[in-house]
Structure formats: structure tokens, C-alpha cells
C-alpha positions as CSV (number, residue, x, y, z in Angstrom):
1,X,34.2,17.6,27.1
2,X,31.3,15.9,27.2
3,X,31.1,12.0,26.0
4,X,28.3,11.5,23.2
5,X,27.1,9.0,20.9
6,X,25.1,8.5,18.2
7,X,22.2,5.4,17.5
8,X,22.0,5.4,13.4
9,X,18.6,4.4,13.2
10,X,16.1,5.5,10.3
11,X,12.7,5.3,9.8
12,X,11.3,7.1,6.6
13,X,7.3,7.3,6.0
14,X,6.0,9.0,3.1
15,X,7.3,12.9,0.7
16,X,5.4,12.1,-2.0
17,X,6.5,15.0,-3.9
18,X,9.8,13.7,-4.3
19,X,9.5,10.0,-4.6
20,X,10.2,7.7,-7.4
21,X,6.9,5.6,-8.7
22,X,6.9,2.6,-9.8
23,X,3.6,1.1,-11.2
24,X,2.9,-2.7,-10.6
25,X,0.7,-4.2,-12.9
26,X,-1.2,-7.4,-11.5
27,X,-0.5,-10.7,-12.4
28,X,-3.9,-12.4,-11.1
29,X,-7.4,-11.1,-10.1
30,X,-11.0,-12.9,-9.7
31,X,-14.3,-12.1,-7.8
32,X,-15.9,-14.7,-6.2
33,X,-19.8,-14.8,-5.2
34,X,-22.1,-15.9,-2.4
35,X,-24.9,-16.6,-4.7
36,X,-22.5,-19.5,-6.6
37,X,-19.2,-20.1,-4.1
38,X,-18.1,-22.9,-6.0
39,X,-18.2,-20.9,-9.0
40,X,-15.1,-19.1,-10.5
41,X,-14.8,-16.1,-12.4
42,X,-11.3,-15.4,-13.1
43,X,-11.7,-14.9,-16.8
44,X,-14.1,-12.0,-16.6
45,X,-13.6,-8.9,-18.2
46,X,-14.5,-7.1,-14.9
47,X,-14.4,-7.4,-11.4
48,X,-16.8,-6.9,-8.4
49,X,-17.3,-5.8,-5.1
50,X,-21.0,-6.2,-4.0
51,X,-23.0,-5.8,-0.5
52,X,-25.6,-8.7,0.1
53,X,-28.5,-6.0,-1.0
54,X,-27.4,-4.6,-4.2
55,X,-29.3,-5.0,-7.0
56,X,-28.4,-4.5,-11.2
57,X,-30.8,-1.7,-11.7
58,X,-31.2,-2.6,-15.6
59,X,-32.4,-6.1,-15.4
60,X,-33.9,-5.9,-11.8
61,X,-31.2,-9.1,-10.3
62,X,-29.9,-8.9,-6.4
63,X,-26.3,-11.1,-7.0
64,X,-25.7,-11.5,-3.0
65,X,-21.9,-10.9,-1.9
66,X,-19.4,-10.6,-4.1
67,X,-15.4,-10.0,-3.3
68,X,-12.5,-9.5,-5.5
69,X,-9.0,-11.0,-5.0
70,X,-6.1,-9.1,-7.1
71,X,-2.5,-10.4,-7.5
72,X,0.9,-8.3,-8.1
73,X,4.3,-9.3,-8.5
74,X,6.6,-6.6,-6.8
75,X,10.0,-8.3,-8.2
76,X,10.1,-5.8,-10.9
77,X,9.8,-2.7,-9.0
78,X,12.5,-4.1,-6.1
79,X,14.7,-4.3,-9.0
80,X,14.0,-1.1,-9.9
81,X,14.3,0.3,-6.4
82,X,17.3,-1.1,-5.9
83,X,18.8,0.1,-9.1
84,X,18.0,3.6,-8.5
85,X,18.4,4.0,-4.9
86,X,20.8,0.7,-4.3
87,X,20.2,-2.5,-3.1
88,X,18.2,-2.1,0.2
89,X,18.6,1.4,0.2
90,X,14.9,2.8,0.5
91,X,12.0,2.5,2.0
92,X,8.1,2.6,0.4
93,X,6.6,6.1,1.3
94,X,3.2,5.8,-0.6
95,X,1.0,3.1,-1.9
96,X,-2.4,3.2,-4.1
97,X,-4.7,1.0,-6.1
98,X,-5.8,2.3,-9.2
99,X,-9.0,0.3,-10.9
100,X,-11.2,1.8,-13.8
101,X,-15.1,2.1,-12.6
102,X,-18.0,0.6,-15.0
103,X,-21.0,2.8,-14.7
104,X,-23.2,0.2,-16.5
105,X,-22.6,-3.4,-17.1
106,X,-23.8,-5.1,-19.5
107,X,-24.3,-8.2,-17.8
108,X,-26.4,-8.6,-15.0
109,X,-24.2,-10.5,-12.6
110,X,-22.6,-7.0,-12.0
111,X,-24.4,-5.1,-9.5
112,X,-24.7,-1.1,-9.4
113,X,-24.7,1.0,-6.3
114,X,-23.1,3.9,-4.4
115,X,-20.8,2.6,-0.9
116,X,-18.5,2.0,1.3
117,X,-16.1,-1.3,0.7
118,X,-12.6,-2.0,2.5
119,X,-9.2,-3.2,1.2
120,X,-6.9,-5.8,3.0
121,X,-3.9,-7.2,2.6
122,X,-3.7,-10.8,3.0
123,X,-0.5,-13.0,3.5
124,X,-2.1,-16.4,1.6
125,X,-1.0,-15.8,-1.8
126,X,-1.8,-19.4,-2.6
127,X,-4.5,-19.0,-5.2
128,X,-5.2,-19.1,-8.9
129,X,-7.1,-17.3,-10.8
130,X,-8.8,-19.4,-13.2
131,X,-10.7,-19.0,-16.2
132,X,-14.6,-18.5,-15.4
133,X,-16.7,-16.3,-16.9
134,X,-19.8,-15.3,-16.1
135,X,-21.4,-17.0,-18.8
136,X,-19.3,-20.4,-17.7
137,X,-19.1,-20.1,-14.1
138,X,-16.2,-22.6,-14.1
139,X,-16.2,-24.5,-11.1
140,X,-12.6,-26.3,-11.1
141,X,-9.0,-24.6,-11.4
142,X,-9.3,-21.4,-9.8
143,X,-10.2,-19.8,-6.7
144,X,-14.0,-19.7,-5.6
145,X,-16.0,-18.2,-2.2
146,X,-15.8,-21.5,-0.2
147,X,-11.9,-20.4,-0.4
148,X,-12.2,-17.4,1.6
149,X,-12.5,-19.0,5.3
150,X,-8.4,-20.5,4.7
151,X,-6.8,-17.2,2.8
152,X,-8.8,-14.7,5.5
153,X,-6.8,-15.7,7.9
154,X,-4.0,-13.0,8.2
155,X,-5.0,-10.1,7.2
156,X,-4.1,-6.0,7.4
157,X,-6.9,-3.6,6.6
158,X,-5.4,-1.0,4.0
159,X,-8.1,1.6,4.2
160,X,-12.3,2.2,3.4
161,X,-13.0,4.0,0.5
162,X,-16.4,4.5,-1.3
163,X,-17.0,4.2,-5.4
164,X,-18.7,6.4,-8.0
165,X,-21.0,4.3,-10.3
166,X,-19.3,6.3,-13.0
167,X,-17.0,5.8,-15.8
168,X,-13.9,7.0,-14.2
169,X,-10.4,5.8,-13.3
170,X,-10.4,5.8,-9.4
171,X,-6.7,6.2,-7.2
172,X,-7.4,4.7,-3.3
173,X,-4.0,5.8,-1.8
174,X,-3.3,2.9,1.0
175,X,-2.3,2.7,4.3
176,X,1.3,1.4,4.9
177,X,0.7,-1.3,7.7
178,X,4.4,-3.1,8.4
179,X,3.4,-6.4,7.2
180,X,2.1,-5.2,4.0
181,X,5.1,-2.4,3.3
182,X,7.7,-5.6,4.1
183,X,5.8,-7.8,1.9
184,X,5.9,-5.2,-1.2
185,X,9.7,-4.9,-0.5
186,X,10.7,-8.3,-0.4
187,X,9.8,-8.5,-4.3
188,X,7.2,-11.4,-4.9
189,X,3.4,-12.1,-4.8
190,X,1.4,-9.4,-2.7
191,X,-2.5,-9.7,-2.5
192,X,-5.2,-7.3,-2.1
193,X,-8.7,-8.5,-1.6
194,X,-12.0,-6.4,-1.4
195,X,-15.3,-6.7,0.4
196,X,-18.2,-4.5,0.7
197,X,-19.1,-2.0,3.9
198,X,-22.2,-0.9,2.7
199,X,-25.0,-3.8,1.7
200,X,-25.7,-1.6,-1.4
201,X,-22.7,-1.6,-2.8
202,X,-22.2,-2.1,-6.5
203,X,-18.6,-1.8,-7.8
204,X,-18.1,-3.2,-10.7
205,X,-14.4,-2.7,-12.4
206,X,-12.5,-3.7,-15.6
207,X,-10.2,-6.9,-14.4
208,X,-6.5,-7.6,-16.1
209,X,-8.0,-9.6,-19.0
210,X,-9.5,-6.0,-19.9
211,X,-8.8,-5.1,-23.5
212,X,-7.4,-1.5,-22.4
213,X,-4.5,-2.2,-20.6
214,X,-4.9,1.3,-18.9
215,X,-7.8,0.3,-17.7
216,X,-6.9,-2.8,-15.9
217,X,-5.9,-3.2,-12.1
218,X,-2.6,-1.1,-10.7
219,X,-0.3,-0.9,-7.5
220,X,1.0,2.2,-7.8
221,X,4.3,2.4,-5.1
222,X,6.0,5.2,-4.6
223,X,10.0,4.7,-2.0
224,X,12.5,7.1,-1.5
225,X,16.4,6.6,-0.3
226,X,17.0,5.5,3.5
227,X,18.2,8.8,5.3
228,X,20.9,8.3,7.7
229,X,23.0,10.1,10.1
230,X,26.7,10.3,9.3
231,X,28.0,12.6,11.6
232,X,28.0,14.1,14.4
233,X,30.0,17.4,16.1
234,X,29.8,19.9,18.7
235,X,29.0,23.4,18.7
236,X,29.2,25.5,22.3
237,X,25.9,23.3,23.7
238,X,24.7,22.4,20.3
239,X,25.1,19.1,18.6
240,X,25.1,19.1,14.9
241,X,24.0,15.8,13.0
242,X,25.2,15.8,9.6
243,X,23.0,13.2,7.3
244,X,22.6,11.8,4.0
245,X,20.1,10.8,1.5
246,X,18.0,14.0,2.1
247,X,15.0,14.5,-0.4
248,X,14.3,18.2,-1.4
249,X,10.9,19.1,0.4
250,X,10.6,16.2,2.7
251,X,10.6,17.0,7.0
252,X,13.5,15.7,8.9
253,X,12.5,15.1,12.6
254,X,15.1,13.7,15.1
255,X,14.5,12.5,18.4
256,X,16.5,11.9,21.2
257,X,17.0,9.4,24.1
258,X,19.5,8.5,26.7
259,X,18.0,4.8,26.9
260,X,18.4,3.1,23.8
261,X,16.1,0.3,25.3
262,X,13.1,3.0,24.9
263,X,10.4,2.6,22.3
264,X,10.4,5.1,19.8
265,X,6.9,6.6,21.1
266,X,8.9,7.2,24.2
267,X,11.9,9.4,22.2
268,X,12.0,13.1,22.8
269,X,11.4,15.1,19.6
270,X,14.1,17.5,19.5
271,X,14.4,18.9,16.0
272,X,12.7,19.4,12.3
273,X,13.9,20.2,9.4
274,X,12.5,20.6,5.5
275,X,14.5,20.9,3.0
276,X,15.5,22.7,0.6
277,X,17.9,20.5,-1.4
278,X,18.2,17.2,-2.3
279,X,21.2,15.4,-1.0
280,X,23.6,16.0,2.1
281,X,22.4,18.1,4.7
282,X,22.9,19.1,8.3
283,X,20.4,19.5,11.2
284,X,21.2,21.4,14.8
285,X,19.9,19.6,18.5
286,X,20.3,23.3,20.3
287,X,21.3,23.1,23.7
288,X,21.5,19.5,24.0
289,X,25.1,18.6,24.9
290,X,23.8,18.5,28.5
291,X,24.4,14.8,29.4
292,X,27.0,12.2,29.4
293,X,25.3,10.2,26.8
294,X,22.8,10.4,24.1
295,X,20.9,8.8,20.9
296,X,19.6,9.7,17.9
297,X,17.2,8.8,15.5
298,X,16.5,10.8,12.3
299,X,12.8,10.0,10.8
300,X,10.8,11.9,7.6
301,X,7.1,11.6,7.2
């Protein structure tokens, strides 16, 4: 009988269909402008993310660059997590920003246009978000453009997406880079700050102090349990891994190794599986019990 083990390793990335949501509301936002960076406008009713040619079409202004910061606390949603799934016990598979689109502002600081703008994540959540207004402009207490060149400085892109210049409640489903995914999980202050692409862009959008709570900022994160392999038996050449945790619809791969040292990218995919059933289930590795030793690693995307 041949020798074999078992590495219970688990990486799971993203069944939507199947995942619990939990929706973060955000605890801090302001935009910030070229045109006035000592300025602050972290009491407006809106937010904006404008290229450096974008102009307010009613009253015929160009505002220069304008970037928005936005603040969420992910405590309440590890709690929840952990509650549902068990402490530690599941991994993000999804992530999107929802913000509610103004087609027209009514006060020409807010520029309109159709374009391309990017989201980041950045690791400096050392900012406040003051009170300014654009009729204020409040220059002390809260975070301003001359701020940017210190909480730039480590940063994860989280996707380019484009805006409407419509009334509309827009979802931007995010990528899941590991510094931003291990930041959400550890349950405390994650930022997200937006630029312009395109120099025409004019997205203006309702900000937390928005009357309709609907319509104010959300990080919308979706986990599911941690599979795991917890057994493993023989049949003629076959091995058999028996695992837990499985999520009805989801694809189970597992790859194989006989050098543990390996990257993952290096791992031999040797199996898939979707599933029916939520719960316990069992995958087959056919013909594999060929060597003296060997490792596994069960993955779902």
C-alpha cells in the first residue's frame, strides 16, 4: 500500500449565489478639490469625482480635479461573519460599492460628464472628515487635497468603472486584491478613494450626510465558510477527499503536488467539482495513487 498524505490548505474566491451579504454603511466620506486644496468639504450633501476638463453644463463653471475619500467600519460585519460562519471560519468572495448618481446638481461646484474614474484602496485611514460645505469651504478640521501626497502612498487599485450622468443607484463590484480582502476581515477602518480616468468626468453622488439613507454610500461584502478537506481514503488507484463546508452551486477544484515547497501556480489541477448540496461532500483524484507521496489543496472560485 502506497504511503499518502494530505496538505489541508484552502483558498476560497468568490459563489456569489450562495454567499451571505453583509452591507457596510460608511462612517466617513469627503471630496477634496484642486481648484481650493486647502478647502474641505466633508459636510456636503454629495460627493465628487471630476477630471481637470469637466465643466457644470448649467452654469458654464470648469471646477479642476476633484477626488472623493469614503470611510467604512467592517467590525460589524466581522461580527456577523463570525457568528454565522464561526469565528475565522470564512473568507470574502465578493465586494461592491454602491453610491446613488446625481444627474443635475444644483450647485455648480458639481461638475457633469460621462467617464472613466478608478477605485483604490488605501492603507492610511488617518483622516477626518470634517464639516465643509461648499458654501463654507472649511479649511481646518478635516481632510483637504494637499493631504493626498501622505495617504497615496499604499495603495491597491480595485477596478475602473465609468458613470451615467443619471438618477440611478449604481453597484461597481470590486476586485479582491489580498491587502484589501485582509483589511475588510480584520474588522476596522477600510478606505476607498476615487479619481478620475477621463478629464471629462463629472460624477457627482449623494455623500453619508444625504437625507435618504438609501441613497448614501455602501460596501456591499459578500464571504462564505472556509472549505476544508477532512479526509482522505483509497479506492483501487483512486484517492477520494472527503471535505466540509461545501456551498450548493459553488466549483470545487483540487490540485495536487508532491513538493509542498511549490507555489500554488505550479500545483497540478487534478479535479472539479459543483455541487449540488450544501454541506459535506466528497470529491474523486482518479488514478492518482501513483506515487509515494502527495498533497492537496481544495480551492472554489
Amino acid at each position: 500500500m502506497k504511503l499518502l498524505s494530505t496538505l489541508l490548505l484552502l483558498v476560497a474566491i468568490t459563489i456569489p449565489t450562495r454567499a451571505a451579504i453583509f452591507t457596510n454603511s460608511a462612517d466617513a466620506d469627503a471630496f477634496v478639490r484642486t481648484n481650493a486644496p486647502t478647502a474641505n468639504y466633508g459636510g456636503a450633501g454629495s460627493l465628487s469625482v471630476s477630471g481637470s476638463s469637466s465643466t457644470n453644463t448649467a452654469f458654464g463653471v470648469t471646477n479642476g480635479i476633484a477626488d472623493t475619500f469614503i470611510q467604512f467600519n467592517t467590525a460589524a460585519m466581522v461580527a456577523s461573519f463570525n457568528s454565522l460562519f464561526g469565528a475565522n471560519n470564512w473568507v470574502i468572495s465578493g465586494a461592491k460599492l454602491q453610491v446613488t448618481e446625481v444627474a443635475t446638481p444644483n450647485n455648480s461646484i458639481f461638475d457633469q460628464g460621462i467617464g472613466a474614474f478608478a477605485v483604490y484602496w488605501i492603507a492610511d485611514d488617518n483622516w477626518t472628515e470634517g464639516n465643509g460645505t461648499p458654501m463654507t469651504g472649511s479649511t481646518t478640521g478635516g481632510i483637504v487635497y494637499t493631504n493626498e501626497p501622505v495617504l497615496l502612498t499604499n495603495t491597491a487599485s480595485l477596478g475602473t468603472f465609468t458613470n451615467t450622468v443619471s438618477n440611478v443607484t449604481l453597484l461597481f463590484p470590486l476586485a479582491l486584491p489580498a491587502i484589501f480582502v485582509s483589511d475588510a476581515q480584520a474588522g476596522g477602518e477600510v478606505t476607498l478613494f476615487l479619481t478620475a480616468i477621463d478629464p471629462q468626468i463629472g460624477f457627482t453622488f449623494n455623500s453619508r450626510s444625504f437625507g435618504t439613507t438609501s441613497a448614501r454610500p455602501f460596501l456591499e461584502i459578500s464571504a462564505v465558510p472556509v472549505p476544508g478537506i477532512s479526509g482522505v481514503s483509497l479506492s483501487g488507484t483512486d484517492i477520494v477527499l472527503s471535505a466540509t463546508n461545501g456551498v450548493a452551486g459553488g466549483t470545487y477544484y483540487v490540485f495536487s503536488s508532491t513538493n509542498l515547497a511549490l507555489p500554488l501556480s505550479q500545483w497540478t489541477p487534478v479535479a472539479t467539482n459543483v455541487l449540488s448540496g450544501s454541506g459535506n461532500f466528497t470529491t474523486t483524484v482518479t488514478n492518482a495513487n501513483t506515487t509515494a507521496q502527495q498533497f492537496f489543496i481544495l480551492q472554489t472560485q
